[in-house]
C-alpha positions in Angstrom: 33.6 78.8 83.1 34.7 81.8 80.9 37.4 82.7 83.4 38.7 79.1 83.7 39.2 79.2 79.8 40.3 82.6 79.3 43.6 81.7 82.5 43.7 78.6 80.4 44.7 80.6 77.5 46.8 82.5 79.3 48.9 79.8 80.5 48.9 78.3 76.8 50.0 81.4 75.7 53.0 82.1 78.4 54.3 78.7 78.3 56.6 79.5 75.6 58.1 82.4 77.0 58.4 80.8 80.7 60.3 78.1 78.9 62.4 80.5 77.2 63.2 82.6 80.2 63.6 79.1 82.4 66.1 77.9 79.6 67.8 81.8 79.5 68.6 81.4 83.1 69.9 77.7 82.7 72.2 78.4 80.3 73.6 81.3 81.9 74.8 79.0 85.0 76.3 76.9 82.7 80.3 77.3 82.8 82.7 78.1 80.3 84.4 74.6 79.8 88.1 74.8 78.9 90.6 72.1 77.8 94.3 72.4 78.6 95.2 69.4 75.6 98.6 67.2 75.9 100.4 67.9 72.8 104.3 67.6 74.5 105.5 70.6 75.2 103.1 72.2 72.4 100.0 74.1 72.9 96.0 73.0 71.8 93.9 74.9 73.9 90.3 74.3 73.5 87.4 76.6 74.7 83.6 75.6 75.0 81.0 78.7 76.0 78.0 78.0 77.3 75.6 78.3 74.3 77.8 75.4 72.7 80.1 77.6 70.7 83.9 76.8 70.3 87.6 78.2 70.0 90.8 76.0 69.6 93.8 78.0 70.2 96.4 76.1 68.2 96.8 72.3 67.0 99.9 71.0 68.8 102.8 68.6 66.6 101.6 66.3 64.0 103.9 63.7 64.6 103.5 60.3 62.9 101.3 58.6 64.7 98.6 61.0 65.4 98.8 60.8 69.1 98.7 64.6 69.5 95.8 65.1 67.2 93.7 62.0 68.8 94.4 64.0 72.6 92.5 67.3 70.5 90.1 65.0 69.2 89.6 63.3 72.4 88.9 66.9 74.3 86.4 67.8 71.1 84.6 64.6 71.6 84.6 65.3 75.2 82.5 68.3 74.9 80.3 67.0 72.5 81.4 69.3 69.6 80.5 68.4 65.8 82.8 70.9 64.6 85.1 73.4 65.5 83.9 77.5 65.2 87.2 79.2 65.5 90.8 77.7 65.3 93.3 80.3 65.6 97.3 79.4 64.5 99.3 81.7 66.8 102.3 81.3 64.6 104.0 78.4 62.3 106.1 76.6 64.4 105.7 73.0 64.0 104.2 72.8 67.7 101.3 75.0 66.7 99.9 74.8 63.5 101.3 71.0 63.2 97.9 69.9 63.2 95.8 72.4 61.6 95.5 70.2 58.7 94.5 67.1 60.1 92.0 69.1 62.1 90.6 70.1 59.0 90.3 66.9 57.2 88.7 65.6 60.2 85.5 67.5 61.1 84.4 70.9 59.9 86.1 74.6 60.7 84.0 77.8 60.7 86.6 80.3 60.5 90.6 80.5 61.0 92.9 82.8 61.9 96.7 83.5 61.8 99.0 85.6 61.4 99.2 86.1 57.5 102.8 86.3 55.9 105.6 83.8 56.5 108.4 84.9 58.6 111.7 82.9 57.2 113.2 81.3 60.5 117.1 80.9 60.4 116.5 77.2 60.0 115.4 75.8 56.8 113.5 72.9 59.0 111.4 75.4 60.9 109.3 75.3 57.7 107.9 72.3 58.2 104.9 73.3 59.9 103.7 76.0 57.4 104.1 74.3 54.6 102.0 71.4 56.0 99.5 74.3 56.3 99.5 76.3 53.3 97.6 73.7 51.2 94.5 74.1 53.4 94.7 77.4 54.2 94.2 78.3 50.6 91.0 76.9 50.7 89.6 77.6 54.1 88.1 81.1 55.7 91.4 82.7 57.4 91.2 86.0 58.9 94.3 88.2 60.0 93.5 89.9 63.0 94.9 93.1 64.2 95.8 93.6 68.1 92.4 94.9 69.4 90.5 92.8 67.0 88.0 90.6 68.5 87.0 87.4 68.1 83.1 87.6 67.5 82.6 84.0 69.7 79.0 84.0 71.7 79.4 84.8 75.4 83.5 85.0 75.4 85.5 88.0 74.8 88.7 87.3 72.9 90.8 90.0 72.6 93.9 89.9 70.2 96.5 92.2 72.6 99.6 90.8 69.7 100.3 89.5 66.1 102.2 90.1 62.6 105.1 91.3 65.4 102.5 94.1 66.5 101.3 94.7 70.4 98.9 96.3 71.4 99.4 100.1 71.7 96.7 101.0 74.8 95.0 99.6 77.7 92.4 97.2 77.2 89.4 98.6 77.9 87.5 97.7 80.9 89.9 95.6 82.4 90.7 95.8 86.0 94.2 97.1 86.6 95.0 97.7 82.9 96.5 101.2 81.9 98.0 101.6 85.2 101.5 102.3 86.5 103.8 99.1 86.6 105.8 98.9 89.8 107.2 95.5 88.6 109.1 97.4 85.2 112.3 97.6 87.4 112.5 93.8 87.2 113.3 93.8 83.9 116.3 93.1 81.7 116.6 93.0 78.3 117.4 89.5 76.5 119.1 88.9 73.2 116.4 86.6 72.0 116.8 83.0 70.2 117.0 82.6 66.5 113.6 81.9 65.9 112.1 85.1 64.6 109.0 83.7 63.8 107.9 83.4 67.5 108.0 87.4 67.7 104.6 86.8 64.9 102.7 84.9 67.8 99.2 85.6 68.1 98.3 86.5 71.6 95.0 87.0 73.7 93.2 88.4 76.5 90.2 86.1 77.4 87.2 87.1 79.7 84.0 85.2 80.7 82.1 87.3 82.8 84.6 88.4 85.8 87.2 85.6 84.5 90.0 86.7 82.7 93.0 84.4 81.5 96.1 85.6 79.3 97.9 83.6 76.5 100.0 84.6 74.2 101.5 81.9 72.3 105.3 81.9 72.0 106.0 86.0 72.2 109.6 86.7 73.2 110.0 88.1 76.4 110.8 91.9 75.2 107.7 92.1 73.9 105.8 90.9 77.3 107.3 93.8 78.6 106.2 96.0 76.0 103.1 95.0 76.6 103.6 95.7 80.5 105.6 98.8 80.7 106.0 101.8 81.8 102.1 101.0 82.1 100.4 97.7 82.6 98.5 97.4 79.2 96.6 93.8 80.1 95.6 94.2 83.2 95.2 91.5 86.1 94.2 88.0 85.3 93.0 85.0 87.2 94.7 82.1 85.1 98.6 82.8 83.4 99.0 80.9 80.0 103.2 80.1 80.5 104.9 81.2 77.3 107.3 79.9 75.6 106.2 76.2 77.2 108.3 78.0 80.3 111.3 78.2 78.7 113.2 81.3 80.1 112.9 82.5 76.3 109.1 84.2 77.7 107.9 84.8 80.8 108.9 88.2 81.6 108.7 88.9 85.4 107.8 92.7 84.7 104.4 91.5 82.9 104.0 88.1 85.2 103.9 89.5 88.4 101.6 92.3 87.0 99.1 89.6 85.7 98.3 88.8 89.6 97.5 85.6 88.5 96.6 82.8 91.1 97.0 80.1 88.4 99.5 79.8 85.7 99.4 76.4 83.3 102.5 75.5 81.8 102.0 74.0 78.5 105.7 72.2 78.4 106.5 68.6 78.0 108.8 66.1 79.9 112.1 67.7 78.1 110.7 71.2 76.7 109.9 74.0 79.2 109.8 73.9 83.5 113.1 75.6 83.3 114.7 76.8 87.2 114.1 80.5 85.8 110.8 80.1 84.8 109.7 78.6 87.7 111.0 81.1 89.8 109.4 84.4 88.1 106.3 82.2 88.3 106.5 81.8 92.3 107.0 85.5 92.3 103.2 85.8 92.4 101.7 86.0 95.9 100.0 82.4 96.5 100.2 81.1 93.2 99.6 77.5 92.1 101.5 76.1 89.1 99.7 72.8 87.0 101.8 71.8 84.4 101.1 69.3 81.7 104.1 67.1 82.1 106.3 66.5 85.0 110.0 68.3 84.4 113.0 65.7 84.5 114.9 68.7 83.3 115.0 69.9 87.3 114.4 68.1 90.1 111.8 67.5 92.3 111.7 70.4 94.2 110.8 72.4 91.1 108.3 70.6 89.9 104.2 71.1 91.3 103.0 68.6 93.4 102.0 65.5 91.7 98.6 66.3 91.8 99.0 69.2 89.7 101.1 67.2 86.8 98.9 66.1 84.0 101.8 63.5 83.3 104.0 62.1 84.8 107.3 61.0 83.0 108.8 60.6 79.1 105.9 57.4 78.2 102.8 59.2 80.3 100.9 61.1 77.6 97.9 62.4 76.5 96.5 63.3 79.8 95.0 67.1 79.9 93.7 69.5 82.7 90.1 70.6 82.0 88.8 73.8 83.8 84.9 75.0 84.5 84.4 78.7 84.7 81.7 80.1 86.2 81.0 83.7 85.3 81.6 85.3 88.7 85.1 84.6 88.0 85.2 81.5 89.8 86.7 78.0 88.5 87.5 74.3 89.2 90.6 73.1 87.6 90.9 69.1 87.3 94.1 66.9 86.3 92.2 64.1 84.4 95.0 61.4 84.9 93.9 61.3 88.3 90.7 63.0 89.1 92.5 65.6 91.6 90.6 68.6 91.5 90.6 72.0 92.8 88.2 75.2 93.6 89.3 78.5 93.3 86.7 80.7 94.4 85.1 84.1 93.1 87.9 86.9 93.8 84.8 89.2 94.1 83.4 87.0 96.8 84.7 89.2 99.3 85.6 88.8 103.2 84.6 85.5 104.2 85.1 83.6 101.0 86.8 80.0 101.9 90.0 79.3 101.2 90.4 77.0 97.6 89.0 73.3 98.3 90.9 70.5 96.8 89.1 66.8 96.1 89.0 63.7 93.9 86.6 63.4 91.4 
């Protein structure tokens, strides 16, 4: 009898810790959840870790009727969020801090940052968008990060590689491929870059989740992607290629794209803005690469457009539709188009000889 009680003690005792250990290992098979958001040719990227934590990486246009900050809203709701942990403003233009405002009045935000000072653009309307956000930010948490600061987010590295106009000066530690020799630097050629000087501020990031690694950097000019990239490839190799610039031919240097190795670049551009000839053919430079886009070009034809599985939306009234992806922390993902349930598997680079060959469905 005095055995039967003391195990029974045992067990009392232990339960908590089995539970803890069960619930450790659940959560660490839980994905990284990440929402490519509609906001027409803007960006609102919004990241979910595992333990619940969050990261919106810019707030689209505010234009009158809201639609762009209901399609944020709709992702946060989507993941079940009560508020928002991190929202970082690359830079001022209207198509990426347009929202931060609403955002704020609508639910409540940890921490922000941005870039700090205003750069004065060369058109007086390009002020718009900061001055809808200097109101709040004077009474929210902002941080100005350096390149190399990080982003102290639970289970997600965020790297800043750019911002204030300043790039990261060595390789990122760690990363596979980074600090090595750039054979792609001979593609390069210098461009006088649009009047929009403000872009050149743009926040940028390196983002890993256990062997995942996806690149964004806002709206930097293409010069400075191949700072970034040359002599020496400073970011390393990626799985997933953020477009800049909304693919206009204003970003996307080929001498840092084809060095990212990605195997899927998202293009944040919208019916009008972005999926420009150039951009798409630096992009198809990459060996086996598949291209989703948030909205369907009618800038080029057909033949330079994705599939129309891999379109988010479709023509100048389909809106609001976004691509949501689920990272698993052996580097492998499924990326689905929510206007139509298409989805796709891209499996663990690290899975070695054998691995199938990306699996496609409808969900």
């Amino acid at each position: 009898m005095r055995r039967t009680w003391l195990s029974l003690l045992a067990i009392v005792m232990l339960a908590p810790l089995m539970a803890t250990r069960i619930e450790g290992q659940v959560g660490a098979q839980k994905p990284l959840e990440i929402y490519f958001i509609d906001t027409e040719g803007g960006q609102a990227t919004l990241f979910v870790t595992p333990s619940g934590e969050s990261l919106l990486w810019d707030t689209g246009t505010n234009d009158a009727k809201k639609m762009q900050a209901e399609s944020i809203m709709k992702a946060i709701k989507e993941a079940g969020l009560q508020q928002l942990d991190y929202v970082v403003v690359s830079h001022y233009h209207g198509d990426h801090v347009g929202n931060a405002t609403e955002l704020a009045n609508r639910l409540p935000i940890r921490t922000w940052y941005d870039h700090g000072a205003y750069t004065t653009e060369n058109q007086p309307n390009r002020a718009t968008g900061f001055l809808s956000w200097l109101p709040t930010r004077e009474r929210v948490r902002v941080i100005v990060p350096k390149p190399g600061d990080k982003i102290p987010i639970a289970g997600l590295d965020v790297t800043f590689v750019s911002g204030s106009g300043n790039l990261l000066k060595s390789a990122v530690p760690g990363a596979p491929g980074a600090g090595a020799a750039n054979p792609f630097c001979k593609e390069f050629t210098t461009k006088v870059m649009d009047p929009t000087p403000e872009n050149r501020e743009s926040l940028g990031s390196v983002i890993t989740f256990g062997s995942f690694r996806m690149l964004n950097l806002a709206d930097l000019t293409w010069n400075q992607e191949h700072e970034l990239a040359c002599p020496n490839n400073l970011l390393g190799t990626f799985d997933v290629y953020h477009t800049t610039r909304h693919g206009t031919a204003w970003g996307g240097a080929p001498s840092l794209v084809h060095a990212t190795r990605a195997r899927v670049a998202i293009m944040n551009n919208g019916p009008r803005k972005g999926g420009e000839v150039e951009t798409w053919n630096i992009i198809h430079g990459l060996p086996n690469v598949d291209l989703w886009q948030l909205h369907y070009s009618v800038l080029v034809d057909k033949d330079h457009n994705p599939p129309e599985n891999m379109v988010a939306n479709m023509d100048d009234v389909d809106h609001g539709h976004a691509f949501k992806m689920l990272v698993k922390p052996d580097g492998g993902f499924t990326l689905l188009n929510q206007r139509n349930g298409f989805a796709k598997d891209y499996p663990a680079k690290s899975a070695g000889p054998g691995t199938k060959t990306p699996t496609t469905s409808s969900r």
